[in-house]
N, CA and C atoms as an extended XYZ file, in Angstrom:
408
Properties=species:S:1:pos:R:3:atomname:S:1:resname:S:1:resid:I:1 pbc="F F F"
N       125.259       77.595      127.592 N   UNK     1
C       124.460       77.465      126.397 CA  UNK     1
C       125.176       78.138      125.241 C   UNK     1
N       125.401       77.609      124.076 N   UNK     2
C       125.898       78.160      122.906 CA  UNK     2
C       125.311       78.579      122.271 C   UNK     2
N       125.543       80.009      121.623 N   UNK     3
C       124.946       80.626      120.659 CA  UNK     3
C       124.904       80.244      119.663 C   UNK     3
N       123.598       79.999      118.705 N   UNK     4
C       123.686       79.834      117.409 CA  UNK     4
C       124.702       80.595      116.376 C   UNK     4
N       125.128       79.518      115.507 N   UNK     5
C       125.723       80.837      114.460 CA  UNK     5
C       125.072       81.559      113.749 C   UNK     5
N       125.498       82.521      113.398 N   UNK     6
C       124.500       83.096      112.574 CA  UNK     6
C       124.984       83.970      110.983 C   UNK     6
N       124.375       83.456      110.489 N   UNK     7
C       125.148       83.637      108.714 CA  UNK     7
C       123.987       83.962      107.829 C   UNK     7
N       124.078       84.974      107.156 N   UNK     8
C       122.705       85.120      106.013 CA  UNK     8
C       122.881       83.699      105.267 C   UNK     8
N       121.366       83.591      104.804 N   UNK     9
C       121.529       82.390      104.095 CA  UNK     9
C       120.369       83.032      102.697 C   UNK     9
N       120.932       82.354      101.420 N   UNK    10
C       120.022       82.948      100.355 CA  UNK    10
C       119.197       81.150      100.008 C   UNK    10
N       118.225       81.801       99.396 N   UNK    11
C       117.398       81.263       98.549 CA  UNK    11
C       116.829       80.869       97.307 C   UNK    11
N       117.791       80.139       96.426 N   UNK    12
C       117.550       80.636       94.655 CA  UNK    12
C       115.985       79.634       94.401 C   UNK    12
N       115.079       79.227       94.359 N   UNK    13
C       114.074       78.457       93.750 CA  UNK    13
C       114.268       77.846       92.472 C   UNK    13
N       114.288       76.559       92.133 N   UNK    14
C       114.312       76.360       90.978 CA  UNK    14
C       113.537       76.118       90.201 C   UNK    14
N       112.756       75.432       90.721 N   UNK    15
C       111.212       75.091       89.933 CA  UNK    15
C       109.935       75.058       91.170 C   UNK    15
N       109.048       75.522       90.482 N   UNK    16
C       107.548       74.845       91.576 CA  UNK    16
C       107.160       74.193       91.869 C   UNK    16
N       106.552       74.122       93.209 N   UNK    17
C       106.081       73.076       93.707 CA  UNK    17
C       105.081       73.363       93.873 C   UNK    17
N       104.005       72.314       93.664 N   UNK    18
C       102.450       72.332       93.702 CA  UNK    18
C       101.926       71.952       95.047 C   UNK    18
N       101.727       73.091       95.340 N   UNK    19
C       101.102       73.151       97.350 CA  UNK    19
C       100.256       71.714       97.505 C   UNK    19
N        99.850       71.080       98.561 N   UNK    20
C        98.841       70.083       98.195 CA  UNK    20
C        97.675       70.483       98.988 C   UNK    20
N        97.074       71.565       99.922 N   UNK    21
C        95.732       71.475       99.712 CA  UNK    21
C        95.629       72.838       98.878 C   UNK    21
N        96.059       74.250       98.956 N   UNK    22
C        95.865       75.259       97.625 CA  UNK    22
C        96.184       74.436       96.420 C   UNK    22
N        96.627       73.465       96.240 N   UNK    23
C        96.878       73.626       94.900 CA  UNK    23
C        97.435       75.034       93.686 C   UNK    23
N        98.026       75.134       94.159 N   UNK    24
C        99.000       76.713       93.225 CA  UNK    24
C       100.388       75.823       93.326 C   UNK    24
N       100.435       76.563       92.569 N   UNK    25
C       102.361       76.816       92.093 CA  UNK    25
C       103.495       77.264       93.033 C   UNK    25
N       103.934       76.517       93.729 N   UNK    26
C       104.733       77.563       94.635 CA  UNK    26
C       106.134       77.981       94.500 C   UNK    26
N       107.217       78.523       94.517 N   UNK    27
C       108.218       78.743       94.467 CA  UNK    27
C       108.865       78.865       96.053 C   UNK    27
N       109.280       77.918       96.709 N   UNK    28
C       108.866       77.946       97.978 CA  UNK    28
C       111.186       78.586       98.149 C   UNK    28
N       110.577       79.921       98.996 N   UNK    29
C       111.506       80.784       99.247 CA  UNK    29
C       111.790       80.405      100.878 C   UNK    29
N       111.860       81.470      101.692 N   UNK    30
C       112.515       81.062      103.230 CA  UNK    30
C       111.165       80.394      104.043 C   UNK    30
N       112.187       79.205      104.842 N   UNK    31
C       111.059       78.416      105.707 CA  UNK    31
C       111.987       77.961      106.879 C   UNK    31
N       111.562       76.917      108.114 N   UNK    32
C       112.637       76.417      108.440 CA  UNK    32
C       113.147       75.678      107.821 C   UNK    32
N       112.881       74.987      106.535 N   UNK    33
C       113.530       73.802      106.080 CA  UNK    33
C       115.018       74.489      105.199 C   UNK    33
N       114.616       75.894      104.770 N   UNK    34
C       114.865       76.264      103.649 CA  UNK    34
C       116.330       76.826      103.998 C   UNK    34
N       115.898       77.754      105.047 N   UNK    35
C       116.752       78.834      105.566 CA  UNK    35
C       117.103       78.695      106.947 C   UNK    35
N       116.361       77.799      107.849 N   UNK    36
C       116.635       77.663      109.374 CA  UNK    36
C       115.508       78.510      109.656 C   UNK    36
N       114.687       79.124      109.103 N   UNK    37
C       113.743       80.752      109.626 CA  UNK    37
C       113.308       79.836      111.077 C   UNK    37
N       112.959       80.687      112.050 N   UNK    38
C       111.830       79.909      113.806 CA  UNK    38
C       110.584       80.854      113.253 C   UNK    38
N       110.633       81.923      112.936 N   UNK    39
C       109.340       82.297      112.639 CA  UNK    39
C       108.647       83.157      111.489 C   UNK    39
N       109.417       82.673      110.318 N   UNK    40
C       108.986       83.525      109.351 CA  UNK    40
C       108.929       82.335      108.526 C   UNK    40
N       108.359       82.368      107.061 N   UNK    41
C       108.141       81.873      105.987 CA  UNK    41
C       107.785       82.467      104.947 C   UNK    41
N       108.686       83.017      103.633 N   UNK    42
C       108.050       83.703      102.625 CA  UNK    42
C       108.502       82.986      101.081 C   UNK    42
N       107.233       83.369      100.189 N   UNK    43
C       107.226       82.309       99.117 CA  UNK    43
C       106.506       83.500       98.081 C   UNK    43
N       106.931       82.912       96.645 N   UNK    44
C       106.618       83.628       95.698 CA  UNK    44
C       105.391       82.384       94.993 C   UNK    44
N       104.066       83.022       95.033 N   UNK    45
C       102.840       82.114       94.474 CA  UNK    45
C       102.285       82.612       93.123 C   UNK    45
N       102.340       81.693       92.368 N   UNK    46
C       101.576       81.796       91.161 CA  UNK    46
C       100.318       81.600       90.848 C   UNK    46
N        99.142       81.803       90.594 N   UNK    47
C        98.154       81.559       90.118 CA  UNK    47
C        97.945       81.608       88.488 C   UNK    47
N        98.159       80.513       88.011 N   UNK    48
C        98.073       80.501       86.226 CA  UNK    48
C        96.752       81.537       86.089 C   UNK    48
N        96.772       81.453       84.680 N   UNK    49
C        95.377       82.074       83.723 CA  UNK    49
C        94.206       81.638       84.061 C   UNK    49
N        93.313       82.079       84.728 N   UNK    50
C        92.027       81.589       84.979 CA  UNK    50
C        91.592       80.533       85.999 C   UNK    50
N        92.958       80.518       87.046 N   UNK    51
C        93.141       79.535       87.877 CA  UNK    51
C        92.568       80.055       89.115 C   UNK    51
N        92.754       79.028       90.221 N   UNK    52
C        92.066       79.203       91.251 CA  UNK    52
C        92.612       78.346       92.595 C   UNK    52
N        92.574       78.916       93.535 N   UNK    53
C        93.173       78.132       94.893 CA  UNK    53
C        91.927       77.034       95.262 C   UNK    53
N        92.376       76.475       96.102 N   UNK    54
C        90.854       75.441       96.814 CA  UNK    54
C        90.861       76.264       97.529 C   UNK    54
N        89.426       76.386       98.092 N   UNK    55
C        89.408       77.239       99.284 CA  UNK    55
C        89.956       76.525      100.509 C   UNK    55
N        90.753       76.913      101.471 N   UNK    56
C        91.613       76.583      102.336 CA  UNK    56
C        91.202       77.551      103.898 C   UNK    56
N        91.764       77.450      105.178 N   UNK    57
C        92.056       78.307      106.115 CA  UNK    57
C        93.964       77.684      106.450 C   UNK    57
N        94.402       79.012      107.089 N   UNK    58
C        95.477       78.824      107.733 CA  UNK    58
C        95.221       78.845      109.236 C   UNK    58
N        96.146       77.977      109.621 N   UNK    59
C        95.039       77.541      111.213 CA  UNK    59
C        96.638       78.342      112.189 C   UNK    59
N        96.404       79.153      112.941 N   UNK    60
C        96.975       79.830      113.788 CA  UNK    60
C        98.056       80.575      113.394 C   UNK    60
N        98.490       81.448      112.425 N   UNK    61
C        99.014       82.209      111.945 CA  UNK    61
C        98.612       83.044      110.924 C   UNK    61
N        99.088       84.814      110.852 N   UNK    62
C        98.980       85.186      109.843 CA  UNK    62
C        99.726       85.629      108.299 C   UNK    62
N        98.699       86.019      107.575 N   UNK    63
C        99.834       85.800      106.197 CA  UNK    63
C        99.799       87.091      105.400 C   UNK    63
N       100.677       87.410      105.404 N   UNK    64
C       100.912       89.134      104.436 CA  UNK    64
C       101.511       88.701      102.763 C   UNK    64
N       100.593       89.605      101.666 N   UNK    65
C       100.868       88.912      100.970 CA  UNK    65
C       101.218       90.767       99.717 C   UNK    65
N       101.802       90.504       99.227 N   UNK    66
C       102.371       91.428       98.256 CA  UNK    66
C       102.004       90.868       96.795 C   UNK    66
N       101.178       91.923       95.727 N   UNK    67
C       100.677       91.395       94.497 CA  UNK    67
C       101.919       92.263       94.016 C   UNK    67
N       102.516       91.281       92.533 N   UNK    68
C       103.511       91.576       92.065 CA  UNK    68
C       102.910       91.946       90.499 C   UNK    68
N       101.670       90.944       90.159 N   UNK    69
C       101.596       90.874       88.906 CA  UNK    69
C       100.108       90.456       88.728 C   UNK    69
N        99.283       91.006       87.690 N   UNK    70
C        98.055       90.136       87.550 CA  UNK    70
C        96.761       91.054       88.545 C   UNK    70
N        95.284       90.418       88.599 N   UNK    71
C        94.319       90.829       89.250 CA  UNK    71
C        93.466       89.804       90.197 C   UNK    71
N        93.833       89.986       91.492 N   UNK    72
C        92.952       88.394       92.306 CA  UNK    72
C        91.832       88.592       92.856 C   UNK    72
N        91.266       88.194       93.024 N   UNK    73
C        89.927       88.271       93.482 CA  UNK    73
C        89.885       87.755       94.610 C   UNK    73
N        90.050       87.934       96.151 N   UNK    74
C        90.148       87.194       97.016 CA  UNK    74
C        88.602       86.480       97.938 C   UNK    74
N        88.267       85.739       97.817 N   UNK    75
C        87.037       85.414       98.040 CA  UNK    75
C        87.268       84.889       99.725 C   UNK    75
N        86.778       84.829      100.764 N   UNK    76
C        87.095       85.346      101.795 CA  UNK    76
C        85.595       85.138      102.922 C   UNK    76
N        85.971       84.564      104.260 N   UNK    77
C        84.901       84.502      104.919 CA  UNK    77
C        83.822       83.194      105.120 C   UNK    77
N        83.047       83.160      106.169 N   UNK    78
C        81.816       82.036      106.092 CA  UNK    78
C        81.849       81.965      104.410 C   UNK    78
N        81.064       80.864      103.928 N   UNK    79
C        80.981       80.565      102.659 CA  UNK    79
C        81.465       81.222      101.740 C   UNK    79
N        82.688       82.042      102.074 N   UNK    80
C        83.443       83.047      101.381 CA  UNK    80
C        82.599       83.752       99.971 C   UNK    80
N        81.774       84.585      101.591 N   UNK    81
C        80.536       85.643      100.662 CA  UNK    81
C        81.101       86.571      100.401 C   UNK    81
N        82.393       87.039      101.024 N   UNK    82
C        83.186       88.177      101.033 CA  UNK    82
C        83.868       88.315       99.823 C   UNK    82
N        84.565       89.363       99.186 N   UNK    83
C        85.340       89.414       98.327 CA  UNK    83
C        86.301       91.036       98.059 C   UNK    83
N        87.286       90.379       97.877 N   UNK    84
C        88.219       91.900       97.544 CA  UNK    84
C        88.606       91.628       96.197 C   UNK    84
N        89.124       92.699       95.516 N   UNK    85
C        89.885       92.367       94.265 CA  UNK    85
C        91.490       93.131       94.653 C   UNK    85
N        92.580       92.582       94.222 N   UNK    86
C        93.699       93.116       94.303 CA  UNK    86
C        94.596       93.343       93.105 C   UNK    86
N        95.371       94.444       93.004 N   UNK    87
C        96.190       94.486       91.606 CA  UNK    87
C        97.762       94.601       92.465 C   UNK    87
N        98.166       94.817       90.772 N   UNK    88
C       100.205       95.075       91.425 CA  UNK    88
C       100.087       96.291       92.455 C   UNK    88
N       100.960       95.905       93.540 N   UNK    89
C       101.506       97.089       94.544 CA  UNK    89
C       100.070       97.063       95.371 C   UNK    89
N        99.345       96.205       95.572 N   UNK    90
C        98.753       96.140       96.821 CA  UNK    90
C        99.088       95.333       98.171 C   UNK    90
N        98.821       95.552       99.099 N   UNK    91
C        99.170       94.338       99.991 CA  UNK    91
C        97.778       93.717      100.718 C   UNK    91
N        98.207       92.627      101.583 N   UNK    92
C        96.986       92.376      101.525 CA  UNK    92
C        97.164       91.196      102.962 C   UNK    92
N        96.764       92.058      103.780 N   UNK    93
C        96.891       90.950      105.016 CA  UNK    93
C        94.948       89.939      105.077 C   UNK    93
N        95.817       88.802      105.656 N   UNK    94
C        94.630       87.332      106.156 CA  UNK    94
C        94.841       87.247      107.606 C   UNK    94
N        94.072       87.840      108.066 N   UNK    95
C        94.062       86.963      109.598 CA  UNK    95
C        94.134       85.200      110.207 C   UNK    95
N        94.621       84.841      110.848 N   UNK    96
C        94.308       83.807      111.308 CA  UNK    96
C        93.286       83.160      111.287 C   UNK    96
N        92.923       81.949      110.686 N   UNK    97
C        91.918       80.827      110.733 CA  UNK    97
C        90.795       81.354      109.811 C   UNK    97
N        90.714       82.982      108.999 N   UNK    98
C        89.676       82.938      107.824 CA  UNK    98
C        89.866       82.233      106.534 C   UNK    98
N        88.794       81.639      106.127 N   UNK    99
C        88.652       81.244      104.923 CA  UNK    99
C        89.076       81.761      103.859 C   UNK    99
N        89.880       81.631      102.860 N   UNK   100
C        89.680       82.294      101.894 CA  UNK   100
C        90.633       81.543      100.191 C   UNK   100
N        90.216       81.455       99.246 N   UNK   101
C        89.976       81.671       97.961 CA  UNK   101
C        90.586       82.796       97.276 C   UNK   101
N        92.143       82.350       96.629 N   UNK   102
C        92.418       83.492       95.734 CA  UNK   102
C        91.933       83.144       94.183 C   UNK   102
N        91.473       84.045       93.389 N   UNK   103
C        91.486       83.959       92.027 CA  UNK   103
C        91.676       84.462       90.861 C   UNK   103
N        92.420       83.959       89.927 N   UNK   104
C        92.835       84.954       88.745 CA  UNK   104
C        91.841       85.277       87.817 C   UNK   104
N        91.634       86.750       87.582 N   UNK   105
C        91.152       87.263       87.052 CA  UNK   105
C        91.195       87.229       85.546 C   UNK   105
N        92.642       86.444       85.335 N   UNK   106
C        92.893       87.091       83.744 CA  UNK   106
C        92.423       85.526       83.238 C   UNK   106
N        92.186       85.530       82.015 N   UNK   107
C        91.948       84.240       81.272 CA  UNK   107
C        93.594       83.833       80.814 C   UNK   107
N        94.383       84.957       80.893 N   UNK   108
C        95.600       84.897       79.429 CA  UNK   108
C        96.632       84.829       80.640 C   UNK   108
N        96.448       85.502       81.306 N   UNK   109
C        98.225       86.459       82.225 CA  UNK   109
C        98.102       85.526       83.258 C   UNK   109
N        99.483       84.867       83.778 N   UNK   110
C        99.110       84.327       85.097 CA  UNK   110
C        99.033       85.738       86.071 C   UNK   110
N        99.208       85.751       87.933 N   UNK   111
C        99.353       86.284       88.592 CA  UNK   111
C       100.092       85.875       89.547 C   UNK   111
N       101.052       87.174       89.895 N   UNK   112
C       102.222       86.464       90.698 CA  UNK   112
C       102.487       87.423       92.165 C   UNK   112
N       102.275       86.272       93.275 N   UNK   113
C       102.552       87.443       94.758 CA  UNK   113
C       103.571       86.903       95.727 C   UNK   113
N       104.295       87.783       96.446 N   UNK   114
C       104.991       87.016       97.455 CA  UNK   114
C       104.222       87.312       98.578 C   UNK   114
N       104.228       85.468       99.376 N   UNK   115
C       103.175       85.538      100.585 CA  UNK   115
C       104.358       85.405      101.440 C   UNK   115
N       104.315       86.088      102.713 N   UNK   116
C       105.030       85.701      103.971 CA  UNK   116
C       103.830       85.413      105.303 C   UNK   116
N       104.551       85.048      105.942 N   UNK   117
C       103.910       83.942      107.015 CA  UNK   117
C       104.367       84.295      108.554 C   UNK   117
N       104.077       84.387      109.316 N   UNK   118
C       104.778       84.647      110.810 CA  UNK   118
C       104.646       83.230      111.688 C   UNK   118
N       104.979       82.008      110.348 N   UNK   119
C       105.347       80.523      110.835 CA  UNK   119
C       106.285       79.988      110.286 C   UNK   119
N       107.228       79.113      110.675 N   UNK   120
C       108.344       79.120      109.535 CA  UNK   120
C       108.026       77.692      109.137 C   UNK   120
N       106.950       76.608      109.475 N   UNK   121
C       106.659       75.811      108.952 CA  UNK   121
C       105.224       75.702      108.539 C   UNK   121
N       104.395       76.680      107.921 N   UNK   122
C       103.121       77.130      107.759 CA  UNK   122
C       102.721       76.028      107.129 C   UNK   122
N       103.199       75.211      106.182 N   UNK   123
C       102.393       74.555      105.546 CA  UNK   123
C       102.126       73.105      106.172 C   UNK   123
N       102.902       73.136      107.141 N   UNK   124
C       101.709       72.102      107.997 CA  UNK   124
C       100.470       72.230      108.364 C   UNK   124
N       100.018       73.655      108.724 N   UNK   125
C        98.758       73.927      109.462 CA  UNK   125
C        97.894       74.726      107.918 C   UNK   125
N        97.686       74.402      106.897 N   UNK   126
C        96.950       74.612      106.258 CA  UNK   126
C        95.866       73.748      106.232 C   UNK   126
N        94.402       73.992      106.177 N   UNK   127
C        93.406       73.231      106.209 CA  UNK   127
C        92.496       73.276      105.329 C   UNK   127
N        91.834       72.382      104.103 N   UNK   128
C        90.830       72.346      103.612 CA  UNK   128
C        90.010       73.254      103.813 C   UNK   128
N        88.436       74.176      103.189 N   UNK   129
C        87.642       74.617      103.459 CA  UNK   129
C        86.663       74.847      102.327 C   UNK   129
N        85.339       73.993      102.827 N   UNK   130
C        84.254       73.693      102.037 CA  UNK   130
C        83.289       74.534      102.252 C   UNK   130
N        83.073       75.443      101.752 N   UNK   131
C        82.246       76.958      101.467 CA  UNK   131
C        80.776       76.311      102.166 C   UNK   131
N        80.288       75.142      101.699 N   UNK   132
C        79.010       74.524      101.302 CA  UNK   132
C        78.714       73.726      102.979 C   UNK   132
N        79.838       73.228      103.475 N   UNK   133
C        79.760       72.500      104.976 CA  UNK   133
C        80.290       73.835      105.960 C   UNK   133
N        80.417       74.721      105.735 N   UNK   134
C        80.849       75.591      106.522 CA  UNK   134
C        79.632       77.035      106.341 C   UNK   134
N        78.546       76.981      105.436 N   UNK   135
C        78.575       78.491      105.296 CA  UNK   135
C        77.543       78.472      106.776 C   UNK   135
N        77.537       80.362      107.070 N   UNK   136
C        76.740       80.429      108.658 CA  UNK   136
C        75.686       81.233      107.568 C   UNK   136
């Protein structure tokens, strides 16, 4: 059996890409597509001025996320009754398969975080989530 090679590989982003069920901005950094990653995935996410994710779940992985810039409101849970607020230099882990809703706080400033993933193709298993057909 041959060993893989193995070589750092970088990542410059050039422009965003608009997730398709969050809907955000993505700057999509290491994945397998990107970098070869088997089990990591990390991305720098924007949330414009007064913007807002769909509410979504990530279905069998979790996601660590670092606030760089801005104030989110993470809405979170069954009918995502839950809520945190986060600023710069917080972190902010999601467990597997919860609901949740990020949102910008500012009307003016976007907000900017890098999310990593312990999937290196996460955005297959992202799923819709309707607060209203789901709440317990």
């Amino acid at each position: 059996m041959q060993q893989d090679q193995q070589k750092v590989v970088t990542v410059r982003p050039q422009q965003e890409v608009a997730t398709a069920v969050q809907r955000l901005p993505y700057f999509i950094g290491l994945s397998a597509q990107t970098a070869g990653t088997r089990g990591l995935s990390m991305h720098l996410v924007v949330v414009p001025p007064g913007g807002q994710a769909e509410p979504h779940v990530h279905v069998g992985y979790e996601t660590g996320i670092y606030v760089l810039e801005g104030r989110i409101e993470t809405r979170y849970g069954p009918g995502l009754a839950e809520s945190v607020i986060n600023e710069p230099g917080d972190f902010v882990f999601i467990p597997p398969g919860v609901p949740h809703q990020p949102v910008n706080l500012s009307a003016t400033e976007p907000a900017r975080a890098v999310v990593a993933r312990n999937d290196a193709n996460e955005a297959d298993r992202v799923v819709p989530y309707d607060p209203r057909e789901n709440d317990q």
